[in-house]
C-alpha positions as CSV (number, residue, x, y, z in Angstrom):
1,X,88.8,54.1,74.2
2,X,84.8,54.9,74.7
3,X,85.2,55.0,78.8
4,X,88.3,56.9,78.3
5,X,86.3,60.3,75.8
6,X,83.6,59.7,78.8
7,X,85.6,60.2,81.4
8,X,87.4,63.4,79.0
9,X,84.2,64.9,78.7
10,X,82.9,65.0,82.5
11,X,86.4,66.0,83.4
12,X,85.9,69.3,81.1
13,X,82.3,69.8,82.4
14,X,82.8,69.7,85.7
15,X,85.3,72.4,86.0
16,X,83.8,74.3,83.5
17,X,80.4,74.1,85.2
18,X,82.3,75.7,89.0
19,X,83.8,78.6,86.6
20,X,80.8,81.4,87.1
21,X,80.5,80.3,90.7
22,X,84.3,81.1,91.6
23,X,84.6,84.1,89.2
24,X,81.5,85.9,91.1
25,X,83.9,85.2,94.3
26,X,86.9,86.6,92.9
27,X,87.7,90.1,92.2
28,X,91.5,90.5,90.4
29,X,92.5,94.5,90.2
30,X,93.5,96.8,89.0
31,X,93.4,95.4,85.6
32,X,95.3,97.0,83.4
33,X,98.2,97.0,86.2
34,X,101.3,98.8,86.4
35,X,103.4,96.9,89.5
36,X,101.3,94.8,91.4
37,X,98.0,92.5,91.1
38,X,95.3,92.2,93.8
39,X,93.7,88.3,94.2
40,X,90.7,88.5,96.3
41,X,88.0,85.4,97.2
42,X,85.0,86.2,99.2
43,X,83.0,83.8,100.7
44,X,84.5,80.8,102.5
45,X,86.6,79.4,100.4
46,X,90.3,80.0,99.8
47,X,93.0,80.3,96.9
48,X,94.6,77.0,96.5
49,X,96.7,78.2,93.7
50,X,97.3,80.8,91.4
51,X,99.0,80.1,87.6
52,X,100.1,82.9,85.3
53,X,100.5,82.2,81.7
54,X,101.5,84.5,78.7
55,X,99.4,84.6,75.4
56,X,101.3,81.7,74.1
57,X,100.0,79.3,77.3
58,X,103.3,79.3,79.1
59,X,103.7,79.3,82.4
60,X,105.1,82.5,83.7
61,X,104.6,81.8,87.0
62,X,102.9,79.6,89.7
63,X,101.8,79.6,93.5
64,X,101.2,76.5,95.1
65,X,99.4,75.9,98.6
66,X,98.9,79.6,98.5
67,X,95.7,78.6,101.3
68,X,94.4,82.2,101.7
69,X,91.8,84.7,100.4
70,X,94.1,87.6,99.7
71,X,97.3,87.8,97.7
72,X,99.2,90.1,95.7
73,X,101.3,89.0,92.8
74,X,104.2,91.3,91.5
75,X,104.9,92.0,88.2
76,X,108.6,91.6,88.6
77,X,109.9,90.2,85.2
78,X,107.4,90.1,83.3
79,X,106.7,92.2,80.3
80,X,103.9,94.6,79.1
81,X,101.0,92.7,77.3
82,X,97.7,90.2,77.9
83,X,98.2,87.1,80.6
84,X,95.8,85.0,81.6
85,X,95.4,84.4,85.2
86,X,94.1,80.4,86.5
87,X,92.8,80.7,89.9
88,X,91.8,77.3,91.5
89,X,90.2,76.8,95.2
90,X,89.5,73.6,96.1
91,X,87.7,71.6,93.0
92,X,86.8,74.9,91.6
93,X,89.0,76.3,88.7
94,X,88.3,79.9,87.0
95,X,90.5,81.8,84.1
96,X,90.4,85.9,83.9
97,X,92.4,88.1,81.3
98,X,94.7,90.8,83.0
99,X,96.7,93.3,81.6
100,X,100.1,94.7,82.3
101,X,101.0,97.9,81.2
């Protein structure tokens, strides 16, 4: 039980740790939005994948192997309020609120 809380807690430092670097990387606009959200990464790395979840930690929607630096999500079915957005490249992992109006 011991190895298995050590393992916990380097799995939830690690991550946490890459956050700032991806997030100064990653610009997500306009925020509020109305029909459409902008994903962009500078730098050399790309988006591995991009999660959407509502206020209540559901998955809204997900894209896998997305492998690129630009992307545009559309709002399509889903409904005015607070999401949170989960951007992951590679072992790095960053979370930003967004807004649809």
């Amino acid at each position: 039980a011991f190895a298995l809380g050590v393992v916990a807690e380097s799995d939830v430092a690690i991550p946490a740790s890459n956050d700032d670097e991806l997030a100064s990387q990653l610009s997500i606009y306009p925020n509020p939005a109305q029909d459409q959200l902008n994903i962009v990464l500078d730098g050399l790395q790309q988006i591995d994948e991009v999660t959407v979840m509502n206020t209540n930690g559901q998955i809204v929607r997900q894209l896998q192997n997305v492998r690129t630096t630009r992307l545009q999500i559309d709002r399509e079915g889903l409904t005015s309020g607070m999401y949170l957005i989960k951007v992951r490249s590679g072992d790095l992992v960053t979370h930003q609120k967004i807004l649809f109006e």
